[in-house]
mmCIF entry with sequence, helices, sheets and N, C-alpha, C, O atoms, coordinates in Angstrom:
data_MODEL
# 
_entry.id   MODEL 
# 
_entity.id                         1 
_entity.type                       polymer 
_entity.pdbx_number_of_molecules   1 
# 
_entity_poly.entity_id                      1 
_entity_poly.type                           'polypeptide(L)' 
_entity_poly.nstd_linkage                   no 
_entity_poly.nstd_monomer                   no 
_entity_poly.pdbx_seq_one_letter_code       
;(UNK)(UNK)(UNK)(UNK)(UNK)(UNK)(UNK)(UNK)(UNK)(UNK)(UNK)(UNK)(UNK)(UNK)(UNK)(UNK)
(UNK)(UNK)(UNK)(UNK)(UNK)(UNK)(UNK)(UNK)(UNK)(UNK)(UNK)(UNK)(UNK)(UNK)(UNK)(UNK)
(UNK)(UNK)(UNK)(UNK)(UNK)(UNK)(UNK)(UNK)(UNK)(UNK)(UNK)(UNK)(UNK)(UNK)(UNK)(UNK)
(UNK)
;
_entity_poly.pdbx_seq_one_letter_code_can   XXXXXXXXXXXXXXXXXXXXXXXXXXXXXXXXXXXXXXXXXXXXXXXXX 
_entity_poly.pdbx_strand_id                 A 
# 
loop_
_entity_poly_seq.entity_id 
_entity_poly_seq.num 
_entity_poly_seq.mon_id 
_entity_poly_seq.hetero 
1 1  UNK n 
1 2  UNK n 
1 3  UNK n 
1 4  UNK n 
1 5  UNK n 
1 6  UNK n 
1 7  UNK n 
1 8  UNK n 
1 9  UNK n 
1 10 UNK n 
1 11 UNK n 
1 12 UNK n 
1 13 UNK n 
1 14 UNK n 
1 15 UNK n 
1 16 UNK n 
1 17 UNK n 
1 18 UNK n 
1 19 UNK n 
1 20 UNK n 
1 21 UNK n 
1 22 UNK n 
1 23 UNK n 
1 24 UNK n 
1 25 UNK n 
1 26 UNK n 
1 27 UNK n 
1 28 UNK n 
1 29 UNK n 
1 30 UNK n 
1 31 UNK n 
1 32 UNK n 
1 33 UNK n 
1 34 UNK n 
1 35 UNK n 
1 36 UNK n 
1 37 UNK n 
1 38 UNK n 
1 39 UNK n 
1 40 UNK n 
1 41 UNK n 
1 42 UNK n 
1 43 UNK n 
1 44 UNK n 
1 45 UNK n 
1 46 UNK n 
1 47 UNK n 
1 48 UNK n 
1 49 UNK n 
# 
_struct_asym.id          A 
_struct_asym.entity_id   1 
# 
loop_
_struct_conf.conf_type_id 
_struct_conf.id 
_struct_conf.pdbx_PDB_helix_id 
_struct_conf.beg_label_comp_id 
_struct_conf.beg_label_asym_id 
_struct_conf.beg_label_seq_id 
_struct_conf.pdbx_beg_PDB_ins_code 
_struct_conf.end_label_comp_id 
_struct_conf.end_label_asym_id 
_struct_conf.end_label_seq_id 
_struct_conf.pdbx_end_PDB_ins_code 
_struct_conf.beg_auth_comp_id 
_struct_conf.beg_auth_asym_id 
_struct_conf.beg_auth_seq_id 
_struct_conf.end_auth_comp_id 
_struct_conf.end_auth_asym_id 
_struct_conf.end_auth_seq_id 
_struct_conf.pdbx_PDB_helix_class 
_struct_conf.details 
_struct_conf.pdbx_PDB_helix_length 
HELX_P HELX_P1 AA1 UNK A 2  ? UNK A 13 ? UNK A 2  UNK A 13 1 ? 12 
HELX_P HELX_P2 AA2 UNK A 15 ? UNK A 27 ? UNK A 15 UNK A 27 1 ? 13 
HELX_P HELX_P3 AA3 UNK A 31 ? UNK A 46 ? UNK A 31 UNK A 46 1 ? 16 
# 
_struct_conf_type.id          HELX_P 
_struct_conf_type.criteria    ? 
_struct_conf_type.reference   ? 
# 
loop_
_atom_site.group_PDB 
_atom_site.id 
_atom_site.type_symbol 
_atom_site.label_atom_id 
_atom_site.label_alt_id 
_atom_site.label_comp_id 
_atom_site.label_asym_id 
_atom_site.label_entity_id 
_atom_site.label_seq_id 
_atom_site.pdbx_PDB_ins_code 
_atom_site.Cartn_x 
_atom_site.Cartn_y 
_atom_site.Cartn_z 
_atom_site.occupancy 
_atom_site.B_iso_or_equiv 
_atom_site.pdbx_formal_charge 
_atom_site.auth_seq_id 
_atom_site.auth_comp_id 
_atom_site.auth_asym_id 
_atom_site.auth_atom_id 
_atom_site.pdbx_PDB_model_num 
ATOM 1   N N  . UNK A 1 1  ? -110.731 -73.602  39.990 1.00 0.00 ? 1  UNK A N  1 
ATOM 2   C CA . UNK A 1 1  ? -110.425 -75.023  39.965 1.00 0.00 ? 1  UNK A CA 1 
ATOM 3   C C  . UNK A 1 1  ? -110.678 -75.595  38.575 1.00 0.00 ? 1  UNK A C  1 
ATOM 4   O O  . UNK A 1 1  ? -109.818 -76.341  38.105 1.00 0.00 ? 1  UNK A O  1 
ATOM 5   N N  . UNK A 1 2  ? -111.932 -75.277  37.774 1.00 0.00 ? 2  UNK A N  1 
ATOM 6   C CA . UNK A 1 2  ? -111.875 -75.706  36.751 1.00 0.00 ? 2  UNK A CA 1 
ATOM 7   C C  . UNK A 1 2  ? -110.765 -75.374  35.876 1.00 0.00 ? 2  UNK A C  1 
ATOM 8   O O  . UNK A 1 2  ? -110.286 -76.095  35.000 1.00 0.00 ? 2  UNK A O  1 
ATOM 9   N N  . UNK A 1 3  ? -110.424 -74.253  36.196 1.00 0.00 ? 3  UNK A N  1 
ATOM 10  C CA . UNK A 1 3  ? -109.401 -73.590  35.107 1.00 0.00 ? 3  UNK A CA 1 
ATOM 11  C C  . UNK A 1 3  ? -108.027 -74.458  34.826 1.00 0.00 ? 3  UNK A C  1 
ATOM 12  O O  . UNK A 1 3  ? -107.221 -74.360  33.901 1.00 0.00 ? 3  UNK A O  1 
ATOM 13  N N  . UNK A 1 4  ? -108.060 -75.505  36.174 1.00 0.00 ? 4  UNK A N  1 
ATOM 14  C CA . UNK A 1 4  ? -106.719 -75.919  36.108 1.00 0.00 ? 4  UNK A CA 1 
ATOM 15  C C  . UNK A 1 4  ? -107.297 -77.431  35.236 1.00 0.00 ? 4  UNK A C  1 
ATOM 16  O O  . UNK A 1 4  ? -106.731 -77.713  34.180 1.00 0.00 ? 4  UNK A O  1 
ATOM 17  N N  . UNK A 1 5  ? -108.178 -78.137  35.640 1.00 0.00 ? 5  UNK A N  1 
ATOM 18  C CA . UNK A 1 5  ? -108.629 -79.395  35.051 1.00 0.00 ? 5  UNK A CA 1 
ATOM 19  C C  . UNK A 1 5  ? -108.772 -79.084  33.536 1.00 0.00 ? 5  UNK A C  1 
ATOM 20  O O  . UNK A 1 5  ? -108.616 -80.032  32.766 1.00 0.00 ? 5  UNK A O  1 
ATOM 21  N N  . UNK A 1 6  ? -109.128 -77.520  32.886 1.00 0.00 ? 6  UNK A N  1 
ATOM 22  C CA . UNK A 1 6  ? -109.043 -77.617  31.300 1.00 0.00 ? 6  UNK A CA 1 
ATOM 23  C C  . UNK A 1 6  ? -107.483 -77.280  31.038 1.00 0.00 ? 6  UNK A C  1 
ATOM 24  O O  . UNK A 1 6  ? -107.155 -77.664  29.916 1.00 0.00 ? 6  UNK A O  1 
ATOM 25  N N  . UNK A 1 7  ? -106.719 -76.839  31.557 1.00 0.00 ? 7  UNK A N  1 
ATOM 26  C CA . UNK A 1 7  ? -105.548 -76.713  31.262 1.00 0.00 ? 7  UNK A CA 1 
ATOM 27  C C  . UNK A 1 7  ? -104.813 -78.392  30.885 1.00 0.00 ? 7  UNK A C  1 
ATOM 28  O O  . UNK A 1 7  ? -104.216 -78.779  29.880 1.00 0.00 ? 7  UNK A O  1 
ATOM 29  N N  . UNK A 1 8  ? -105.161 -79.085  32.130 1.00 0.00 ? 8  UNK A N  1 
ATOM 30  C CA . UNK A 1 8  ? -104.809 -80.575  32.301 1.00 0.00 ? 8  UNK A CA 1 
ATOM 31  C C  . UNK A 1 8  ? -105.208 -81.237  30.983 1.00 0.00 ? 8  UNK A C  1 
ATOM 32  O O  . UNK A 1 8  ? -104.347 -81.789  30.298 1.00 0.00 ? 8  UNK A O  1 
ATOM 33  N N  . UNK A 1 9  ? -106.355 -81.201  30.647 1.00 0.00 ? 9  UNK A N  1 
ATOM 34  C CA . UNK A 1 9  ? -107.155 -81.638  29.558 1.00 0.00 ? 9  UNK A CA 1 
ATOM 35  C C  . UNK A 1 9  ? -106.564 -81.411  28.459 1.00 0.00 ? 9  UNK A C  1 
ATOM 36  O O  . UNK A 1 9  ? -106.131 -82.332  27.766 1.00 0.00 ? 9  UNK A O  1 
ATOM 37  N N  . UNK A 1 10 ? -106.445 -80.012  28.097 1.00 0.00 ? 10 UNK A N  1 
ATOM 38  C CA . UNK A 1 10 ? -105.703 -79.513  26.772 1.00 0.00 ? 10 UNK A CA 1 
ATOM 39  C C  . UNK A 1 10 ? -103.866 -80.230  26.551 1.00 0.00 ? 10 UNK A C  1 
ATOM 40  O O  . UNK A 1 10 ? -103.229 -80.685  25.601 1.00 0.00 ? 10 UNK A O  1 
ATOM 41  N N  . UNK A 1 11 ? -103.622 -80.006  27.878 1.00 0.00 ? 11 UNK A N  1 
ATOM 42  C CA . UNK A 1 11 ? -102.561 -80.852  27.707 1.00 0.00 ? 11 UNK A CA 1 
ATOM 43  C C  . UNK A 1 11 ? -102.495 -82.475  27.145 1.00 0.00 ? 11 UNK A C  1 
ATOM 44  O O  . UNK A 1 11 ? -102.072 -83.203  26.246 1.00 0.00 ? 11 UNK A O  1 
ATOM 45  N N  . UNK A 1 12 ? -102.945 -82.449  27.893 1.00 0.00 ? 12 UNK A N  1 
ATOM 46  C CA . UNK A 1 12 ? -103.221 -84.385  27.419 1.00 0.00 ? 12 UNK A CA 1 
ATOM 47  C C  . UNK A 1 12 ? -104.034 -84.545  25.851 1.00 0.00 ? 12 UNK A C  1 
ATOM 48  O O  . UNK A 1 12 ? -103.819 -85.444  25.039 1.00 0.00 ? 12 UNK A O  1 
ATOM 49  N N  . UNK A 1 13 ? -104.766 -83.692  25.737 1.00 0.00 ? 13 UNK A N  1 
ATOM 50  C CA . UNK A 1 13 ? -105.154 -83.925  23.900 1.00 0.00 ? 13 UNK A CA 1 
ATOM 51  C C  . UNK A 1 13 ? -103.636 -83.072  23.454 1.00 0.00 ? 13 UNK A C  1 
ATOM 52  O O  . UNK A 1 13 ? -103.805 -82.940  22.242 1.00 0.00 ? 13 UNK A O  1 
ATOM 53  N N  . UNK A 1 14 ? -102.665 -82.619  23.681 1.00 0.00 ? 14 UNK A N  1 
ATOM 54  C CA . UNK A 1 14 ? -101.906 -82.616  22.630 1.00 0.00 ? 14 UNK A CA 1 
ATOM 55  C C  . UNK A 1 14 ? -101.014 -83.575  22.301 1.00 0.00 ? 14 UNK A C  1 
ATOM 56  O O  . UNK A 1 14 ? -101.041 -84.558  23.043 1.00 0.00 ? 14 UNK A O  1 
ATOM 57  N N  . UNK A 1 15 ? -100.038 -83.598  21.199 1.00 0.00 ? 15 UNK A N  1 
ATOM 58  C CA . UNK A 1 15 ? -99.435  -84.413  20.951 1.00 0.00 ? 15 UNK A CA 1 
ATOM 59  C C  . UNK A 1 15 ? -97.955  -84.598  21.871 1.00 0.00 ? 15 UNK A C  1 
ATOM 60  O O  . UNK A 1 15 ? -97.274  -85.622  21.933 1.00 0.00 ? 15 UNK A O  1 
ATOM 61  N N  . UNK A 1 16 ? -97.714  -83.387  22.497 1.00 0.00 ? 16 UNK A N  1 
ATOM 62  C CA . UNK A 1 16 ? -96.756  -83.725  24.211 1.00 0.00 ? 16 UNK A CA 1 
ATOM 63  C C  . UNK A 1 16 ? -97.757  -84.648  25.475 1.00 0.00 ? 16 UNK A C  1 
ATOM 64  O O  . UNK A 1 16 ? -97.448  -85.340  26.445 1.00 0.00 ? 16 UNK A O  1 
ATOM 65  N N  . UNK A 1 17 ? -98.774  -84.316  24.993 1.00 0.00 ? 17 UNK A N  1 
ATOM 66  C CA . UNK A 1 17 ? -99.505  -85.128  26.405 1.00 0.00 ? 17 UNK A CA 1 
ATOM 67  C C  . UNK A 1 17 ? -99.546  -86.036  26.150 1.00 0.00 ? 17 UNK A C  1 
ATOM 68  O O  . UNK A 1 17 ? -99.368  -86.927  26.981 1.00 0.00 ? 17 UNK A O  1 
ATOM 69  N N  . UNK A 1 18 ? -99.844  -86.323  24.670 1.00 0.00 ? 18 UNK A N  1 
ATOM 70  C CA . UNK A 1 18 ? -100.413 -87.865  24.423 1.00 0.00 ? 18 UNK A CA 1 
ATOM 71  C C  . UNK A 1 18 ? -99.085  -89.121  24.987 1.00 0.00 ? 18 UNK A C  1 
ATOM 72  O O  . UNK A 1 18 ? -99.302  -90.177  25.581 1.00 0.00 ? 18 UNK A O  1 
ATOM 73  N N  . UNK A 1 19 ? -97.481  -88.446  24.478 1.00 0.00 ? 19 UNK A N  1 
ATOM 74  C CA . UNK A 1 19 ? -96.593  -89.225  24.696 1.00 0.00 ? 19 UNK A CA 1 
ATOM 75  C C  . UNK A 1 19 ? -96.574  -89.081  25.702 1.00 0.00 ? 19 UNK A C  1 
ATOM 76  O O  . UNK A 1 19 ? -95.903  -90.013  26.145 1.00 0.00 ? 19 UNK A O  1 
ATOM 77  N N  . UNK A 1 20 ? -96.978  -88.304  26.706 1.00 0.00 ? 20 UNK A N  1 
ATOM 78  C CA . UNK A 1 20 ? -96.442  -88.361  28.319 1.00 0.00 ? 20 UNK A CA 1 
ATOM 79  C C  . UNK A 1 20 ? -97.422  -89.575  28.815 1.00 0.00 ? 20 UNK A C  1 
ATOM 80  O O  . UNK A 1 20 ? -96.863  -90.290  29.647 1.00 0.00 ? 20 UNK A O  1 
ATOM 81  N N  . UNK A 1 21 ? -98.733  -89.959  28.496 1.00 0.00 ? 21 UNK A N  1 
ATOM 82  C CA . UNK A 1 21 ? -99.754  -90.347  28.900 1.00 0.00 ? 21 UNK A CA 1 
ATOM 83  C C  . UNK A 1 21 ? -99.394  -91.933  28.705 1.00 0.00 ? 21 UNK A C  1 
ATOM 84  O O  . UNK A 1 21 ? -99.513  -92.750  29.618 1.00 0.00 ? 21 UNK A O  1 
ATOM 85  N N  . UNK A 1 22 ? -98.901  -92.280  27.276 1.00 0.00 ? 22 UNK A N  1 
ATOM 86  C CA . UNK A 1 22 ? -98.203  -93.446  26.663 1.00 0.00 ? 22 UNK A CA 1 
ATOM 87  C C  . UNK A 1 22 ? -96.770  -93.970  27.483 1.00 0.00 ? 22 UNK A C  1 
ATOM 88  O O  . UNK A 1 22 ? -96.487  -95.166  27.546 1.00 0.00 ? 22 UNK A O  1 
ATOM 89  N N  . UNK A 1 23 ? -95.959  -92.950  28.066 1.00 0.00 ? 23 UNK A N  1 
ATOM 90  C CA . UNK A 1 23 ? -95.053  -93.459  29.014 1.00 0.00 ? 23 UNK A CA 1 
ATOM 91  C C  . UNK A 1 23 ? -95.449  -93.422  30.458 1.00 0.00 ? 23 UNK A C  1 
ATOM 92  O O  . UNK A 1 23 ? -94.747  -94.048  31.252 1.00 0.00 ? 23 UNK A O  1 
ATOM 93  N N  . UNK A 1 24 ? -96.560  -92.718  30.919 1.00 0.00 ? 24 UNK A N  1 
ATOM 94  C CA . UNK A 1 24 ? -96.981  -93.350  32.342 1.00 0.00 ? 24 UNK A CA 1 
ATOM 95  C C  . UNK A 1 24 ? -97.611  -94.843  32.283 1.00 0.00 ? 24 UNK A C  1 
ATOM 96  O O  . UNK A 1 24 ? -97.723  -95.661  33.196 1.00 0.00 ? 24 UNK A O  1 
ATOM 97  N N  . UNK A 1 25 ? -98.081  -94.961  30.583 1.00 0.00 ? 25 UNK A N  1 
ATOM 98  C CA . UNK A 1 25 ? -98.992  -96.418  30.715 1.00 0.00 ? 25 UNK A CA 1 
ATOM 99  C C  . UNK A 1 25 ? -98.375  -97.469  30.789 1.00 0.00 ? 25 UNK A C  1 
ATOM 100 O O  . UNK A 1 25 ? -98.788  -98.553  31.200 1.00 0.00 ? 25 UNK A O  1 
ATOM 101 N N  . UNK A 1 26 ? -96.707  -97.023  30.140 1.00 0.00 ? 26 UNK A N  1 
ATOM 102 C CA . UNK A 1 26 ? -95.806  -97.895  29.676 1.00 0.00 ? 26 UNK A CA 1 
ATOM 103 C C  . UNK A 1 26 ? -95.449  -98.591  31.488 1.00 0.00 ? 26 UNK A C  1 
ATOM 104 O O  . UNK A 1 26 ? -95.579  -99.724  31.952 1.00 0.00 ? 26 UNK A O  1 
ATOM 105 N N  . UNK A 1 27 ? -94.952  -97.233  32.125 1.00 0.00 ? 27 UNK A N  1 
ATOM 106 C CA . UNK A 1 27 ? -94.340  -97.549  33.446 1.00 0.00 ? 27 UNK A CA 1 
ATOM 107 C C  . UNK A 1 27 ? -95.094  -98.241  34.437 1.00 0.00 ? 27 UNK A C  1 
ATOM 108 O O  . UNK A 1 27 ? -94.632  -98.892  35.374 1.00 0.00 ? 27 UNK A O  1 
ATOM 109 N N  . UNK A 1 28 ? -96.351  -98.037  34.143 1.00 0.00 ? 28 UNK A N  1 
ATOM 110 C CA . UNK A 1 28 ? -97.501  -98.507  35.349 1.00 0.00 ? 28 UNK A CA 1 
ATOM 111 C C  . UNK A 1 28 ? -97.990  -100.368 34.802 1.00 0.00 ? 28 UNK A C  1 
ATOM 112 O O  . UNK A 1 28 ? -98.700  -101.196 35.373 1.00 0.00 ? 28 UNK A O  1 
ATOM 113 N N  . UNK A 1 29 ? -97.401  -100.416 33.790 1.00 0.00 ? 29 UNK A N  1 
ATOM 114 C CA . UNK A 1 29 ? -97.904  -101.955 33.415 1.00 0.00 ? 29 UNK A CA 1 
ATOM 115 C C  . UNK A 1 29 ? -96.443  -102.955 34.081 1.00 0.00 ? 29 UNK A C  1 
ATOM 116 O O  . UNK A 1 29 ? -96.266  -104.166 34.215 1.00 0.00 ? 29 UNK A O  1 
ATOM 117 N N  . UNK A 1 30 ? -95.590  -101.732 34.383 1.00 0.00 ? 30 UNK A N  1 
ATOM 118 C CA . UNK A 1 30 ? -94.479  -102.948 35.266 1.00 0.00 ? 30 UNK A CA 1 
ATOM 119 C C  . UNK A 1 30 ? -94.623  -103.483 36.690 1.00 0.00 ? 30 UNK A C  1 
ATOM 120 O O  . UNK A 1 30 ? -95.051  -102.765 37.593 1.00 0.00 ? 30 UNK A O  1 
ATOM 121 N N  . UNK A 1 31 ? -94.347  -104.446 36.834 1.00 0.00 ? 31 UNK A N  1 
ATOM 122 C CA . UNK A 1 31 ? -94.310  -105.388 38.541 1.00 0.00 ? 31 UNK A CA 1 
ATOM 123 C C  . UNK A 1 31 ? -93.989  -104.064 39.146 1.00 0.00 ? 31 UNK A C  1 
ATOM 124 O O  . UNK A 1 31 ? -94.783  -103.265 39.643 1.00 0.00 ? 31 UNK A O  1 
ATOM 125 N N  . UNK A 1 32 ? -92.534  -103.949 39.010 1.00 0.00 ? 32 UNK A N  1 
ATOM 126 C CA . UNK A 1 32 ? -92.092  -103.395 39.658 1.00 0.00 ? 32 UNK A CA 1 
ATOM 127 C C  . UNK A 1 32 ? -92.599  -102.004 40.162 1.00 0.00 ? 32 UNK A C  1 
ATOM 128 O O  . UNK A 1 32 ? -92.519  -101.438 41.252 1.00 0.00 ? 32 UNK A O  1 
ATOM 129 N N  . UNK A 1 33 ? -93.181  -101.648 38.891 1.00 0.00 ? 33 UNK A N  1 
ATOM 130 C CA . UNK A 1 33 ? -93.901  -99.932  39.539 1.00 0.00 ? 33 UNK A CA 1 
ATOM 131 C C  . UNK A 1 33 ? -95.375  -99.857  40.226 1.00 0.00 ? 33 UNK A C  1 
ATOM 132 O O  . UNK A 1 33 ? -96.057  -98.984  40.761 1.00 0.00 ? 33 UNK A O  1 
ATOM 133 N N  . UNK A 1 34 ? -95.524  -101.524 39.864 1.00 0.00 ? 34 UNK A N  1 
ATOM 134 C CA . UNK A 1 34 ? -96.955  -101.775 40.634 1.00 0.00 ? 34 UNK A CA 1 
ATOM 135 C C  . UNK A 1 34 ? -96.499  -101.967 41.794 1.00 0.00 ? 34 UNK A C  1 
ATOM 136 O O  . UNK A 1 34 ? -97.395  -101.458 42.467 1.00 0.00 ? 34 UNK A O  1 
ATOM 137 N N  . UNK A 1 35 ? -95.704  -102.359 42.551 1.00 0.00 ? 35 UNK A N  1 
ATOM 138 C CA . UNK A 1 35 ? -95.352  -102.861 43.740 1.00 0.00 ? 35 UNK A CA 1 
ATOM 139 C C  . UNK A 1 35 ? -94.683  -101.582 44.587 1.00 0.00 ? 35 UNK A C  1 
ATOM 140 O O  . UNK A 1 35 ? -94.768  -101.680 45.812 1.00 0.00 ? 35 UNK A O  1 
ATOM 141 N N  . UNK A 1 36 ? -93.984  -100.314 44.015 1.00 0.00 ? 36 UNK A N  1 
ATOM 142 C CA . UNK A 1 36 ? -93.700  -99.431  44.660 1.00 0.00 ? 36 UNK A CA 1 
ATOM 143 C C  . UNK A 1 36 ? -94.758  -98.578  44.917 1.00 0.00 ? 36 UNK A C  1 
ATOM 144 O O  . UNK A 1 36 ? -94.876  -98.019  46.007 1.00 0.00 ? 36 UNK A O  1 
ATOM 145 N N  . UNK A 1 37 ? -95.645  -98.411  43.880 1.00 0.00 ? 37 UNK A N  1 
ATOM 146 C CA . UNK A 1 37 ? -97.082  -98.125  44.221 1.00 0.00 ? 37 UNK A CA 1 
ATOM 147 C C  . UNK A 1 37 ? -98.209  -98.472  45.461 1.00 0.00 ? 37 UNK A C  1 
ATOM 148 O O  . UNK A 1 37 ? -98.756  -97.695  46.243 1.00 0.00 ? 37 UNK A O  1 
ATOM 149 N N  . UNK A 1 38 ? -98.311  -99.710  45.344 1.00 0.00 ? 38 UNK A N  1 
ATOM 150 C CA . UNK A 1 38 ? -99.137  -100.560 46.311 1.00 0.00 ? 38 UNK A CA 1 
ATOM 151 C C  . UNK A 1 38 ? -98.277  -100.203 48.007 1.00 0.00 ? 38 UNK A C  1 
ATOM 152 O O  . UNK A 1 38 ? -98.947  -100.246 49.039 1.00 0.00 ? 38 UNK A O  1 
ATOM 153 N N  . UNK A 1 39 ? -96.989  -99.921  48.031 1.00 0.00 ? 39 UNK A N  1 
ATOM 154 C CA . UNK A 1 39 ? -95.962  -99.370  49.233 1.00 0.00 ? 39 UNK A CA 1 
ATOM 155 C C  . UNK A 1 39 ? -96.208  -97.919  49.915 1.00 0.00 ? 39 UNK A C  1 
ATOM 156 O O  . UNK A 1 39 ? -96.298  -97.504  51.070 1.00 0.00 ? 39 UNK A O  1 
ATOM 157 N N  . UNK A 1 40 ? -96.275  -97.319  48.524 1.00 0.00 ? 40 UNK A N  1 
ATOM 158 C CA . UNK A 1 40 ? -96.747  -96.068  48.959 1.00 0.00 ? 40 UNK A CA 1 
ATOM 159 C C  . UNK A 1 40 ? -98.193  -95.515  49.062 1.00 0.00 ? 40 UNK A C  1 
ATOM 160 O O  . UNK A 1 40 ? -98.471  -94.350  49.344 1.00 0.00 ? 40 UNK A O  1 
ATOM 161 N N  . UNK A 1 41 ? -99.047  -96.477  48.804 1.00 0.00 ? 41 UNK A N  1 
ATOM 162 C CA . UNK A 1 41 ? -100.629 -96.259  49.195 1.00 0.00 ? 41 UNK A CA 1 
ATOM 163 C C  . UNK A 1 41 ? -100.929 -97.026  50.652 1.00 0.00 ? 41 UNK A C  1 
ATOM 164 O O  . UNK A 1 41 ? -102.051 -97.015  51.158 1.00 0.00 ? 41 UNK A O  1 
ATOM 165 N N  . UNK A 1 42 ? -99.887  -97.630  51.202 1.00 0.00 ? 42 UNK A N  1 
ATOM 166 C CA . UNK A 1 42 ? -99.709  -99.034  52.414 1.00 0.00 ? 42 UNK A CA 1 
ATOM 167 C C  . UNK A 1 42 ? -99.121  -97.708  53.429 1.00 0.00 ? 42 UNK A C  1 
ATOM 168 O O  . UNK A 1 42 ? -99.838  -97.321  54.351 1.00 0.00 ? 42 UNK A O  1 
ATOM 169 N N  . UNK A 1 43 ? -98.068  -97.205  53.230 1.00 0.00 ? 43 UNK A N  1 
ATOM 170 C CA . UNK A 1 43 ? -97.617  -95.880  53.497 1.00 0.00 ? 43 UNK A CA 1 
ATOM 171 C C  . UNK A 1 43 ? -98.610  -94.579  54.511 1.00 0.00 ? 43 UNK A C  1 
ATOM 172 O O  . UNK A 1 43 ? -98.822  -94.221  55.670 1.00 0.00 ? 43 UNK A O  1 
ATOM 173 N N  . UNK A 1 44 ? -99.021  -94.217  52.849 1.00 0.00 ? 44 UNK A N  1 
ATOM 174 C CA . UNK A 1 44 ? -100.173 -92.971  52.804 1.00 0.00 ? 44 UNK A CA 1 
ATOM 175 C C  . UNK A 1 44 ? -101.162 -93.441  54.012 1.00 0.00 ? 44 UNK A C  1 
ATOM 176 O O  . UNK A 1 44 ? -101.251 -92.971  55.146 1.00 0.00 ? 44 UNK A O  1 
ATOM 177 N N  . UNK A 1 45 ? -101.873 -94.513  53.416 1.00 0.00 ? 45 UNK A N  1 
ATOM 178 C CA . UNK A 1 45 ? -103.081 -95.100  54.245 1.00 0.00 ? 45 UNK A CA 1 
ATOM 179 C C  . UNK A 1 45 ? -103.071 -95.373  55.852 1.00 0.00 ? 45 UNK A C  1 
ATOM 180 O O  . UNK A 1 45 ? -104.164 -95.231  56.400 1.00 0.00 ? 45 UNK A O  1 
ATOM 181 N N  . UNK A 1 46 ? -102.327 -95.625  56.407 1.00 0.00 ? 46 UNK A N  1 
ATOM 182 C CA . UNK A 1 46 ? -101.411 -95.377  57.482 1.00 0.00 ? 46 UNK A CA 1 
ATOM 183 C C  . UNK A 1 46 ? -101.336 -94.658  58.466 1.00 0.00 ? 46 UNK A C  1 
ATOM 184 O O  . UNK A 1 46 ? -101.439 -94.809  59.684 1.00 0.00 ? 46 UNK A O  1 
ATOM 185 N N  . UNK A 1 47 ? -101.081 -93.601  57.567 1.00 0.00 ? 47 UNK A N  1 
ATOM 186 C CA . UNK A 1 47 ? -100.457 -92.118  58.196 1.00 0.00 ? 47 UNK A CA 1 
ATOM 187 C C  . UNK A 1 47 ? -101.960 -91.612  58.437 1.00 0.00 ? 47 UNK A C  1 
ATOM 188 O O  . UNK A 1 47 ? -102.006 -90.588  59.118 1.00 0.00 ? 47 UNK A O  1 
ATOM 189 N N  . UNK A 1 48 ? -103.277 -92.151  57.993 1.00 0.00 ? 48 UNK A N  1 
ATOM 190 C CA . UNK A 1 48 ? -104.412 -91.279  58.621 1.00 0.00 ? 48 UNK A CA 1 
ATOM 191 C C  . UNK A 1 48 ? -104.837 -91.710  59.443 1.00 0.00 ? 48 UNK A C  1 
ATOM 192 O O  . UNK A 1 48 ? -105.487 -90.880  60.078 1.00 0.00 ? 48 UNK A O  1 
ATOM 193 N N  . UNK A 1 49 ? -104.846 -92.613  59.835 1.00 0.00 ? 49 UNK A N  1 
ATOM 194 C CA . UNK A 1 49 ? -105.725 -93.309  61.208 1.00 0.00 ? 49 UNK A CA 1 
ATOM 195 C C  . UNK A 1 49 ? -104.789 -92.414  62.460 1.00 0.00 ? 49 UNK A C  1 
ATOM 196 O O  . UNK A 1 49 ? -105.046 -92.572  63.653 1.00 0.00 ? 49 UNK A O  1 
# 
């Protein structure tokens, strides 16, 4: 398990992670992706009871 969280890690300090990290921040500061979000945790949450 760790093996996969330093893989994750190394990714994200490189300079491909960094831009991937910069366009999830980009997408997650919109209404709109906040609100399909908040749907699918309304969803998820749901389905366990």
């Amino acid at each position: 398990m760790a093996r996969i969280v330093d893989r994750i890690q190394r990714f994200l300090r490189s300079p491909s992670g960094r831009s991937a990290a910069q366009r999830v921040q980009r997408e997650l500061a919109k209404p709109q992706t906040q609100q399909k979000l908040r749907g699918l945790l309304t969803r998820l949450s749901g389905r366990r009871r």
